[in-house]
PAZAPA-4460 file (N, C-alpha, C; in steps of 0.05 Angstrom, whole numbers, plus 32768, in hexadecimal, padded with zeros to 4 digits):
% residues 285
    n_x    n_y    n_z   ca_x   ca_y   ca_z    c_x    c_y    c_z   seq   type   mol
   75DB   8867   8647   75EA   884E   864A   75D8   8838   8655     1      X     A
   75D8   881F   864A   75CC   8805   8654   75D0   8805   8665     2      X     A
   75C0   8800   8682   75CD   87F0   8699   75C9   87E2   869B     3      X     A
   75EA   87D6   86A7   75FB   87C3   86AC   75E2   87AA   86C1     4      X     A
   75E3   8796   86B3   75D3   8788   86CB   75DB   8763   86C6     5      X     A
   75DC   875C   86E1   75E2   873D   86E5   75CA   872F   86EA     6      X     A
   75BF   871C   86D9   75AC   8717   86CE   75AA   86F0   86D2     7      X     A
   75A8   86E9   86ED   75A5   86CC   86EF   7587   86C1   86F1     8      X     A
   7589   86AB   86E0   7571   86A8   86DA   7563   8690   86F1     9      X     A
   7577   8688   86FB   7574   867C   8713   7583   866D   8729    10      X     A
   7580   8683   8737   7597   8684   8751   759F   866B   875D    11      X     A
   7586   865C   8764   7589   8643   8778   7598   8631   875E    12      X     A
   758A   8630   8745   758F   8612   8737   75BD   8623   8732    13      X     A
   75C2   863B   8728   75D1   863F   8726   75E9   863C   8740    14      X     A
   75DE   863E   874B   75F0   863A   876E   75FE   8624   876B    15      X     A
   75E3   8605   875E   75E7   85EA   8761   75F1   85E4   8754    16      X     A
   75F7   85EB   873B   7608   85E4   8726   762D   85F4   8730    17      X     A
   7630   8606   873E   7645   8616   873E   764E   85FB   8748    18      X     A
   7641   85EE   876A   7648   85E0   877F   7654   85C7   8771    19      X     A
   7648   85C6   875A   764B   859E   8753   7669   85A4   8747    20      X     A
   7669   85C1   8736   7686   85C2   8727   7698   85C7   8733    21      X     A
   769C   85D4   8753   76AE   85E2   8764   76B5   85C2   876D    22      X     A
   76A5   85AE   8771   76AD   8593   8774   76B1   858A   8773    23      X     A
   76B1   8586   8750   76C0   856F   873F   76DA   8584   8734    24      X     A
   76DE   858D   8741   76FA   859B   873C   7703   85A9   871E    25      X     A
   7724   85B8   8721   772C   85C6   870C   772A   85AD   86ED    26      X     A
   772C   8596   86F6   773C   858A   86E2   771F   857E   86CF    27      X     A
   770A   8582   86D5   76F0   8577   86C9   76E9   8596   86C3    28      X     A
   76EE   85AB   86C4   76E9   85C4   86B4   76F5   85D4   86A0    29      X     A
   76E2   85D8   8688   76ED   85EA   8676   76E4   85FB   8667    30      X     A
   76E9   8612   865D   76D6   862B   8655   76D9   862C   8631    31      X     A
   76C0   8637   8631   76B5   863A   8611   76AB   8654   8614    32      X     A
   76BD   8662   85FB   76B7   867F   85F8   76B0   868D   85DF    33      X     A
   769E   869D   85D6   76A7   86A9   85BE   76B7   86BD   85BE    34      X     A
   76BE   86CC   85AB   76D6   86D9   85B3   76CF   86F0   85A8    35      X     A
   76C6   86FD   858F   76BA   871C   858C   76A4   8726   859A    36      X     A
   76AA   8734   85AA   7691   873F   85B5   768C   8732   85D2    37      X     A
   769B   8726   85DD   7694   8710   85F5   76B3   8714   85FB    38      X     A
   76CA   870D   85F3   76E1   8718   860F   76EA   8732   8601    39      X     A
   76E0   8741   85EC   76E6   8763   85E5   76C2   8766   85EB    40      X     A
   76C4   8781   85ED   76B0   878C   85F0   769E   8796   85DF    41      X     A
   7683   8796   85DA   766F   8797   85CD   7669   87B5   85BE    42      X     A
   7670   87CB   85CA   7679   87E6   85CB   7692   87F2   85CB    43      X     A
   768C   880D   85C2   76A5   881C   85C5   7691   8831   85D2    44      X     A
   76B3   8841   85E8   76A6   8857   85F7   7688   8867   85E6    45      X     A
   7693   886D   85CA   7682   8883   85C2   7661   886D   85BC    46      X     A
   765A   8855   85BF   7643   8844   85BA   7642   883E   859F    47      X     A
   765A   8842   858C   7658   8826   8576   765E   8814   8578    48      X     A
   7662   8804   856B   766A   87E6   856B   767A   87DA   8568    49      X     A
   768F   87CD   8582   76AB   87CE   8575   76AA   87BD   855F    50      X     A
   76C4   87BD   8550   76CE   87AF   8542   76D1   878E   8541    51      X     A
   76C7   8782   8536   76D3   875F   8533   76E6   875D   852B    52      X     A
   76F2   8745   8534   7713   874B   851F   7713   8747   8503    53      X     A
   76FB   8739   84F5   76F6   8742   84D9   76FA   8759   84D3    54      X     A
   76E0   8762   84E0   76E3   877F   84D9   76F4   879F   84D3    55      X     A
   770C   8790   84DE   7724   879E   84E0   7730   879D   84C8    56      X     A
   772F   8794   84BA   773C   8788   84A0   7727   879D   8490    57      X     A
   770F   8797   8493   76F7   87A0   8481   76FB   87C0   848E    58      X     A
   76FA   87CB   84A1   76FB   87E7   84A7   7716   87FB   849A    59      X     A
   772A   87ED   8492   7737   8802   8492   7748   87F3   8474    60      X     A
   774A   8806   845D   7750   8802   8440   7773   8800   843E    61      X     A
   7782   8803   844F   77A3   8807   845D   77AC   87DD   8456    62      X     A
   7799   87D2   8461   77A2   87BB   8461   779E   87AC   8446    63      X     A
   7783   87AA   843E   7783   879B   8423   7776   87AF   840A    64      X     A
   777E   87BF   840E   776B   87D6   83F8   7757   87DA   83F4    65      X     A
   7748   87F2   83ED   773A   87FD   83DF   7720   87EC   83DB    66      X     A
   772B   87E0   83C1   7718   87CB   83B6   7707   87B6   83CE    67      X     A
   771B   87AB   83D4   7715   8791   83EE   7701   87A6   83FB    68      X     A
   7709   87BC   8410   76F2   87C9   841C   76D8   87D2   8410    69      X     A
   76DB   87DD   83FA   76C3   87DA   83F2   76AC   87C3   83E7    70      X     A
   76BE   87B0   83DF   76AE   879C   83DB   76A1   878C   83FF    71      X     A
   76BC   878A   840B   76B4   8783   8425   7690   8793   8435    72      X     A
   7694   87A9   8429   7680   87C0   843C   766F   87B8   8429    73      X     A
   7670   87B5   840E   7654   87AF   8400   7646   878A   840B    74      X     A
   7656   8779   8409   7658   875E   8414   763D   875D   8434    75      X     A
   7655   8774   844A   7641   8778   845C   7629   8788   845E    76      X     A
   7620   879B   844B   760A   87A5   844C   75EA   8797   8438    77      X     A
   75F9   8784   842D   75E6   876D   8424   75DB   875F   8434    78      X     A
   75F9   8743   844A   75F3   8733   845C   75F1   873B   8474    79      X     A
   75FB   8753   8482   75F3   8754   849F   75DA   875F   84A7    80      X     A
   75C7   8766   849B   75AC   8770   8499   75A3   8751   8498    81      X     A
   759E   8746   848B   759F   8722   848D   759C   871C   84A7    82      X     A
   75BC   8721   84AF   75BE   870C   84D0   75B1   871A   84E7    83      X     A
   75AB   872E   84DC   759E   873F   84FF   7581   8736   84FF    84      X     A
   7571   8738   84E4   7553   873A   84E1   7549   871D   84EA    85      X     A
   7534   8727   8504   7529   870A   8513   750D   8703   8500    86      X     A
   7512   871A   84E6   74FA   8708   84D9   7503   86F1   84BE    87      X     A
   751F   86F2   84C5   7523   86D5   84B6   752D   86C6   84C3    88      X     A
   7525   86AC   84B4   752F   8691   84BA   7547   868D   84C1    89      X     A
   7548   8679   84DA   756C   866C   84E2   7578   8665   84CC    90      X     A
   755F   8654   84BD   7561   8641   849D   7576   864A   8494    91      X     A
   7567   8669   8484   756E   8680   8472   758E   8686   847B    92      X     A
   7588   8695   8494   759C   86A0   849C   75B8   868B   84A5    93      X     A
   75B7   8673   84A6   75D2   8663   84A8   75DB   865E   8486    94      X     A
   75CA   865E   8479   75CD   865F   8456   75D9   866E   8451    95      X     A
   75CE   8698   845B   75DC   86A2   8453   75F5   86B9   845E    96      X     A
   75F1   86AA   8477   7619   86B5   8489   762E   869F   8479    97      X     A
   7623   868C   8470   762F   8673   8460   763F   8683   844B    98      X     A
   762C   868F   8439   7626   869E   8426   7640   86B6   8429    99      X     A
   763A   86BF   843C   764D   86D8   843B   766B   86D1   8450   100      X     A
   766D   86C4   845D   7683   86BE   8460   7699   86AA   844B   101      X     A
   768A   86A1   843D   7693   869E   842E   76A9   86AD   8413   102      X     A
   768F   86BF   8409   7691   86D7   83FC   76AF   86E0   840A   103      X     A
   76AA   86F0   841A   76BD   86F6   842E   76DC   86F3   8432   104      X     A
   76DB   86D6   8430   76F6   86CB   8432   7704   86C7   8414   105      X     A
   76E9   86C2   8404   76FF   86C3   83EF   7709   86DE   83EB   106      X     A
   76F9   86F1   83EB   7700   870E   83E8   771B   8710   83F5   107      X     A
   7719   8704   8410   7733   8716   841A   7748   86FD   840A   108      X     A
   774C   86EA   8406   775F   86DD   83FC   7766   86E0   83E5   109      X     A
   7755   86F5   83D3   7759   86FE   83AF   776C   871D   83BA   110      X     A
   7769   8726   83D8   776B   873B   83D2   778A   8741   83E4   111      X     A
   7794   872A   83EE   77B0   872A   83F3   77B2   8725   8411   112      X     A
   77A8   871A   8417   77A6   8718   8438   77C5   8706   843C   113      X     A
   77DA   8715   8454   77E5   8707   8456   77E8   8704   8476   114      X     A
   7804   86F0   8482   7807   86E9   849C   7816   870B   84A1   115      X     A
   7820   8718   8493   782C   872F   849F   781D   8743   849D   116      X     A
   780A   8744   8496   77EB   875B   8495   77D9   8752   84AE   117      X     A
   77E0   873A   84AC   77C8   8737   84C6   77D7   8738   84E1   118      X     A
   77F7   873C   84E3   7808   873D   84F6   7805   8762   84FE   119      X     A
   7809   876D   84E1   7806   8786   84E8   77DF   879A   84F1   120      X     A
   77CD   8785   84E6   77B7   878E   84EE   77B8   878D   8510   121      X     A
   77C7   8772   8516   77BE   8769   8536   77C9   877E   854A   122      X     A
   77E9   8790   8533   77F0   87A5   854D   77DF   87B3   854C   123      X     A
   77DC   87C0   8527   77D9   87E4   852D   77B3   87DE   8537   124      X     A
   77A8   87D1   8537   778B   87D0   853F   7787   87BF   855A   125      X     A
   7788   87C7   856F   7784   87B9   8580   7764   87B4   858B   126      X     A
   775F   879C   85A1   7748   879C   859C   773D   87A8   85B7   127      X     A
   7726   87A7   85BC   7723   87B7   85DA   7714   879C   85E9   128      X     A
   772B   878F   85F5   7723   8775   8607   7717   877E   8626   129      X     A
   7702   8777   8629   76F0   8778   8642   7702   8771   8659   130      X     A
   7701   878D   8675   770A   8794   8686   770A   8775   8691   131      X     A
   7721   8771   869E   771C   8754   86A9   7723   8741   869A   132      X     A
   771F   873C   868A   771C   8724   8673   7744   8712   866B   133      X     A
   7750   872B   866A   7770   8722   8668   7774   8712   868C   134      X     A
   776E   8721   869E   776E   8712   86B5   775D   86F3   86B2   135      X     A
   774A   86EF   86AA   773C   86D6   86AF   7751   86C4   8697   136      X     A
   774D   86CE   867F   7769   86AF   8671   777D   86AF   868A   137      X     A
   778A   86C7   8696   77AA   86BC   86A9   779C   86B3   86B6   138      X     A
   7786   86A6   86C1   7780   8697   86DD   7774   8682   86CD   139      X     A
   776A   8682   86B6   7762   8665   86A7   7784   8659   869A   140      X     A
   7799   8664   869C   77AA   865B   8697   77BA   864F   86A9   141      X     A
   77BB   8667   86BF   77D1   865A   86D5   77BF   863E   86E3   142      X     A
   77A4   863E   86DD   7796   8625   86F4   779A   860D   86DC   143      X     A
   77A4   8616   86C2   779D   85F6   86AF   7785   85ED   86A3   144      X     A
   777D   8607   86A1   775C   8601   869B   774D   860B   867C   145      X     A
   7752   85F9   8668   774A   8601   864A   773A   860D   8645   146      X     A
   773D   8621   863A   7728   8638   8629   772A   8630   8611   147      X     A
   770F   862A   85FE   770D   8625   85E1   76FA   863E   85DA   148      X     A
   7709   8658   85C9   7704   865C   85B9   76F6   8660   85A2   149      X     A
   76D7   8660   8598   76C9   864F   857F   76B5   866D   8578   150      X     A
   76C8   8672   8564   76C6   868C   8552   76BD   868F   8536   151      X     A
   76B0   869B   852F   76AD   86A3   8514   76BE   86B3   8501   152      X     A
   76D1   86C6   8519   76E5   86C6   8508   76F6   86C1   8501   153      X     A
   770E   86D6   84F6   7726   86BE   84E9   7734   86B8   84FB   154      X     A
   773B   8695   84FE   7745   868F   8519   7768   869D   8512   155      X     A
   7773   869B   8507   778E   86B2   84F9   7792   86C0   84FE   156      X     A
   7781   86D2   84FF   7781   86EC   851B   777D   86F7   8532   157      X     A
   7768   86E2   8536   7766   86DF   854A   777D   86D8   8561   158      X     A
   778F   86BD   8557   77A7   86AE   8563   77BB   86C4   855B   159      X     A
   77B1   86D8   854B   77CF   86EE   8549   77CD   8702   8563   160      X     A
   77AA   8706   8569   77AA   871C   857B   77B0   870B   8598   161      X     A
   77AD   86F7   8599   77B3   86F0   85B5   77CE   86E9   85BA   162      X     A
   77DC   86E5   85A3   77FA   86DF   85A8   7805   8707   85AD   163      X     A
   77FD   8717   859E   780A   8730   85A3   7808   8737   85B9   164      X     A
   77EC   8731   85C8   77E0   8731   85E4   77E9   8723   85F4   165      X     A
   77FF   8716   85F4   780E   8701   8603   77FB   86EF   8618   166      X     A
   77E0   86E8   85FF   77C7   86DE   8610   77CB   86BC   85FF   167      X     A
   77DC   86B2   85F4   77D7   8695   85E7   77E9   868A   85F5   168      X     A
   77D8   8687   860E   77DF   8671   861D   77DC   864F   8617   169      X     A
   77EF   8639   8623   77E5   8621   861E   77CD   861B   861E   170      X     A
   77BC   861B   862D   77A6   8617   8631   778F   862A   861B   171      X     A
   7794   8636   860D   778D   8646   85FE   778E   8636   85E1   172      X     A
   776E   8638   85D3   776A   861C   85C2   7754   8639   85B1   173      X     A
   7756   8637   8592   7741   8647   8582   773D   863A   8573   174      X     A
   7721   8639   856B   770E   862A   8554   76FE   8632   8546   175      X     A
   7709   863E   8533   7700   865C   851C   7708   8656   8507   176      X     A
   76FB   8669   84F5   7706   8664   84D4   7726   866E   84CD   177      X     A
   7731   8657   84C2   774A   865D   84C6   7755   8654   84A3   178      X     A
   7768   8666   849B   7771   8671   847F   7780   8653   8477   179      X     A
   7788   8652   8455   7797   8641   8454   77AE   864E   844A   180      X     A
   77C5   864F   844B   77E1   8662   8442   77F3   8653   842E   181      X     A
   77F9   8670   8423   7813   8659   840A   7831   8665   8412   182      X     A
   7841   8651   8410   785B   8657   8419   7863   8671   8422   183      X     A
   7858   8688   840D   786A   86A3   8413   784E   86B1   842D   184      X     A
   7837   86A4   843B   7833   86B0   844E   7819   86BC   843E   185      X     A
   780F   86AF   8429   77FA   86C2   8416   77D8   86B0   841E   186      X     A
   77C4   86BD   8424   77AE   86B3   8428   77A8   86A3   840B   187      X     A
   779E   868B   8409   7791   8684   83F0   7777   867A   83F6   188      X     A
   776A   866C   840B   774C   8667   8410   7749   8667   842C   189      X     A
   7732   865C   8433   772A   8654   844E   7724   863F   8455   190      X     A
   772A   8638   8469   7727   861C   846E   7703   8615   8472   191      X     A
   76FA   8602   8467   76DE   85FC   846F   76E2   85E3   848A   192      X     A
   76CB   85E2   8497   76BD   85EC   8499   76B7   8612   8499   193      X     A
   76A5   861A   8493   76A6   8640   849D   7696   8638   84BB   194      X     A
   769F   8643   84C9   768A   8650   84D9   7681   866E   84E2   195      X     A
   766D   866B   84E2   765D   8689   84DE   764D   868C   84F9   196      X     A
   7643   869E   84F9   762B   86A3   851A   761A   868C   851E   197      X     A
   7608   8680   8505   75FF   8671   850F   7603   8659   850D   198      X     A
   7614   8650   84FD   7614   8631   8504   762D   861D   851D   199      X     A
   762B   8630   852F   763E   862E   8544   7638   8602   854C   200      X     A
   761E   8606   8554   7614   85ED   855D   761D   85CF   8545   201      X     A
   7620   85D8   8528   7635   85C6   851A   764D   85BF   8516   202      X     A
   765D   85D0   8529   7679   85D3   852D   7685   85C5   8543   203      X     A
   7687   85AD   854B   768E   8599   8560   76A9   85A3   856A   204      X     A
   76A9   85A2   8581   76C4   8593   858C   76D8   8584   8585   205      X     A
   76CC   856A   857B   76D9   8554   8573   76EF   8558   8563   206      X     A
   76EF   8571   8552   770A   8571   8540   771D   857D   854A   207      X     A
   7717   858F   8567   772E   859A   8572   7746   8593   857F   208      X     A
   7757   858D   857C   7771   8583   8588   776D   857C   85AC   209      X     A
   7761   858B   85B7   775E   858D   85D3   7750   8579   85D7   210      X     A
   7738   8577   85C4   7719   8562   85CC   7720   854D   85DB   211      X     A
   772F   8540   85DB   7733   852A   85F0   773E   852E   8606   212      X     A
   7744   8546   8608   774B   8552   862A   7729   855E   862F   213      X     A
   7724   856B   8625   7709   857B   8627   76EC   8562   8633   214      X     A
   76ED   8547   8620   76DE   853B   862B   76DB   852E   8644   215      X     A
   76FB   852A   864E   7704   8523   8672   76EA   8542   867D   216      X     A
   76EE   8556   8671   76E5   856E   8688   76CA   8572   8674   217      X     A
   76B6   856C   8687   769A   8567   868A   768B   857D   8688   218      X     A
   769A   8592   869D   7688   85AD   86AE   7696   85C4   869E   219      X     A
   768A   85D3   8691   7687   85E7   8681   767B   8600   8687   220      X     A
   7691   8619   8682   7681   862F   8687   767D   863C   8661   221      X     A
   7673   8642   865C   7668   8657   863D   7665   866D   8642   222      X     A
   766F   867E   8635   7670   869C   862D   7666   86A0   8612   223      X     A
   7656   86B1   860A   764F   86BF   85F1   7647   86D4   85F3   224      X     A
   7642   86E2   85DA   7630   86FB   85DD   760B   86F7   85D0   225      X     A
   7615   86DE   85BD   7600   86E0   85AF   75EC   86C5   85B0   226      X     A
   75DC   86C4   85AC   75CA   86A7   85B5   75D6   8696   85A8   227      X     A
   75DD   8693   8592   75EB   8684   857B   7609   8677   858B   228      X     A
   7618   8688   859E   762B   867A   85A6   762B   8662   85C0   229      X     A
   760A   865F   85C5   7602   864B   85D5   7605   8627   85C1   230      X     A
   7601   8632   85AE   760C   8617   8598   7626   8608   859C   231      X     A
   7638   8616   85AD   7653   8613   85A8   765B   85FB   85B3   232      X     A
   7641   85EC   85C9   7644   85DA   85E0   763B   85CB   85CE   233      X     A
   762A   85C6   85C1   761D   85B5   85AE   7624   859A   85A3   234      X     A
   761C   857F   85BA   7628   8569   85AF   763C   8560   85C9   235      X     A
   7646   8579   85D2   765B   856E   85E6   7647   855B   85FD   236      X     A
   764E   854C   8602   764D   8538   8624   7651   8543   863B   237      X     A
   7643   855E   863E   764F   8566   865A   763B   8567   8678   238      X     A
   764B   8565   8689   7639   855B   86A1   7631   8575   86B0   239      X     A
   763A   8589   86AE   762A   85A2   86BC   7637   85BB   86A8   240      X     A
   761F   85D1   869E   762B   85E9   868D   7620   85FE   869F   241      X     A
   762F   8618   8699   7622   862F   86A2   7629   8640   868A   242      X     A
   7611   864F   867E   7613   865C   8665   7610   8681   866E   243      X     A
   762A   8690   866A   7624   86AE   866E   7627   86B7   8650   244      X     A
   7610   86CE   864C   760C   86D3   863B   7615   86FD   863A   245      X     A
   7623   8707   862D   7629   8727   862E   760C   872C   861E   246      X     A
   7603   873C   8625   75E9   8750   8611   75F0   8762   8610   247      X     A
   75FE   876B   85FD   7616   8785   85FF   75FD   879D   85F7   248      X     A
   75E7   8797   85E9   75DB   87B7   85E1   75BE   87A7   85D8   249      X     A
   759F   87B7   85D4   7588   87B7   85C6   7581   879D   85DB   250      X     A
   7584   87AB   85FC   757E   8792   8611   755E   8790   860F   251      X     A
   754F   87A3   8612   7537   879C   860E   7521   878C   8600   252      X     A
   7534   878A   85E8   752D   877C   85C7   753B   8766   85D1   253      X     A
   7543   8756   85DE   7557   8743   85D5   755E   872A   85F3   254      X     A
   7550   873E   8610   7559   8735   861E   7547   871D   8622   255      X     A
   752B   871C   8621   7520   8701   862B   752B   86E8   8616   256      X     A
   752D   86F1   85FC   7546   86D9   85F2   755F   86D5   85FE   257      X     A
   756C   86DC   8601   7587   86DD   8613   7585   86C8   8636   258      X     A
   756B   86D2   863B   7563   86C7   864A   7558   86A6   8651   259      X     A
   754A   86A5   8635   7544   868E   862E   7564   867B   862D   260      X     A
   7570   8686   8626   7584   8678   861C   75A7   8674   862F   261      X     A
   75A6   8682   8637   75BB   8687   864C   75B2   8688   8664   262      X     A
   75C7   867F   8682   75BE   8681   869B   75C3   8691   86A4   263      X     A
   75D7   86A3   869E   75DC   86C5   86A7   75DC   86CC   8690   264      X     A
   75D7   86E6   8690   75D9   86FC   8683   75E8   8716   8687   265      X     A
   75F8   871D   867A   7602   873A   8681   75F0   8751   8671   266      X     A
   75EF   8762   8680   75E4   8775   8668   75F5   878D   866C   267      X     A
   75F5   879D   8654   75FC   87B7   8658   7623   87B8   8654   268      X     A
   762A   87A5   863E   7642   879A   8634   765D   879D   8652   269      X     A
   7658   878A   8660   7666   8794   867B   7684   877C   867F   270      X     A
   768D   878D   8687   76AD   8782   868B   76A8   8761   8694   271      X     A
   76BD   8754   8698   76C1   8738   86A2   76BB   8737   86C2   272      X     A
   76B7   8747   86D1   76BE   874C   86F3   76A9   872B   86F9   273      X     A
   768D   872B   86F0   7681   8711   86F1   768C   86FD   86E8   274      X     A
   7696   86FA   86D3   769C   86DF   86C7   76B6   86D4   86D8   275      X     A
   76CB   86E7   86DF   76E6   86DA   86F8   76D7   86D8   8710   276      X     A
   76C8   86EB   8719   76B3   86DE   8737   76AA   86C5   8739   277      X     A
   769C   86B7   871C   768E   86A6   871D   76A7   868D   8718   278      X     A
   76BD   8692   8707   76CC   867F   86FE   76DD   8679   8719   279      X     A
   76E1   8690   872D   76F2   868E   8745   76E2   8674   875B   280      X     A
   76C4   867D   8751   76B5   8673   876C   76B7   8654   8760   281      X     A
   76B9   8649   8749   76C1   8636   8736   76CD   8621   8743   282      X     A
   76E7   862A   8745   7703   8620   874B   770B   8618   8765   283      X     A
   7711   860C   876F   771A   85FF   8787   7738   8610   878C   284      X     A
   7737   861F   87AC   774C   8627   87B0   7761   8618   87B3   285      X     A
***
């Protein structure tokens, strides 16, 4: 097993930034998260890889058949060899997650995707949300304090699994690829923009319903798992960030990037117990 390790890259400058936001109070703060792999966990007990909520659809032939799965599993054994390899291009590689999410969506929308399949994926598949993590939305909820959401996947299911989760709270905002529907509840496309892993940093704020509450609150905390979800701030106006980053697995390969790029680091795919410590020490009692 990885160990678990809290990984600040610098104590004093991080202290100073906590102090300026514990300052300017609840109402100038708001959190940016990704959401696979960063509030569910990176692992399963046995050390595969959990599930995305894509993937749930694509794992099991019960929801859209046969066909869809296999084409899905052939789809990803083309492009996700693609997105892992650091010997290609960002170039390349935002071309071609372009490429295959695309692919993707039409597939699932030829292949019957509906609002009551993705109602029944959200029971019978649940997801394995990081110890802690349901506690930090009820304390980002009860204090009034916006969480945005900004996913790659389908925001549809996403907003299905947090409503089953009795986790879609007001303050609770998602900005993901999200379906277009025809009267009887039937997928027919996707809405473009796509966003994919990497082109997080093209995906503004500005179109989100919230954005003009979001730009009053300056001081920002970020969550991701992946370097790519450091994009997500991209453009915003904000007056102090703190970026934690999960390194759920291959810490050795991966961590002085992670490093580079985030001001904490988790390693060793570890529950939320830091992220409510840090968000508590945040907040003005």
């Amino acid at each position: 097993m990885v160990k678990q390790e809290v990984i600040i890259l610098d104590v004093k400058s991080l202290d100073e930034v906590k102090a300026k936001m514990k300052k300017a109070g609840t109402s100038n703060f708001h959190v940016l998260a990704d959401f696979d792999r960063t509030m569910t966990y990176g692992l399963n007990p046995d050390g595969n890889r959990t599930e995305t909520v894509i993937s749930q659809l694509r794992s099991d032939s019960k929801y859209l058949g046969e066909d869809y799965q296999k084409e899905a599993n052939r789809l990803f054994s083309i492009y996700h060899p693609i997105e892992i390899d650091p010997k290609v291009s960002l170039a390349e590689k935002i071309n071609k997650m372009h490429e295959w999410w695309k692919l993707h969506f039409d597939l699932i929308a030829r292949s019957g995707l509906t609002t009551k399949v993705i109602e029944q994926v959200a029971r019978e598949k649940p997801l394995r949300f990081r110890k802690g993590s349901l506690e930090f939305l009820s304390f980002l909820a009860e204090k009034g304090i916006p969480i945005v959401f900004m996913s790659a996947a389908p925001g549809d299911m996403i907003l299905e699994y947090l409503k089953q989760n009795s986790l879609l709270y007001p303050n609770v905002h998602v900005v993901a690829n999200r379906y277009k529907f025809n009267s009887r509840g039937r997928v027919i496309s996707i809405q473009e923009p796509i966003i994919h892993t990497f082109n997080k940093t093209e995906i503004t704020l500005e179109g989100v319903p919230v954005y003009s509450e979001l730009k009053k609150r300056k001081n920002v905390l970020l969550l991701g798992d992946s370097v790519g979800d450091v994009g997500m701030v991209e453009g915003f106006d904000y007056d102090n960030l703190i970026k934690v980053g999960f390194l759920n697995e291959e810490v050795e390969k991966n961590l002085e990037l992670y490093k580079d790029n985030f001001d904490v680091v988790l390693t060793g795919d570890q529950d939320f117990s830091f992220v409510n410590k840090l968000v508590n020490a945040l907040v003005k009692k």
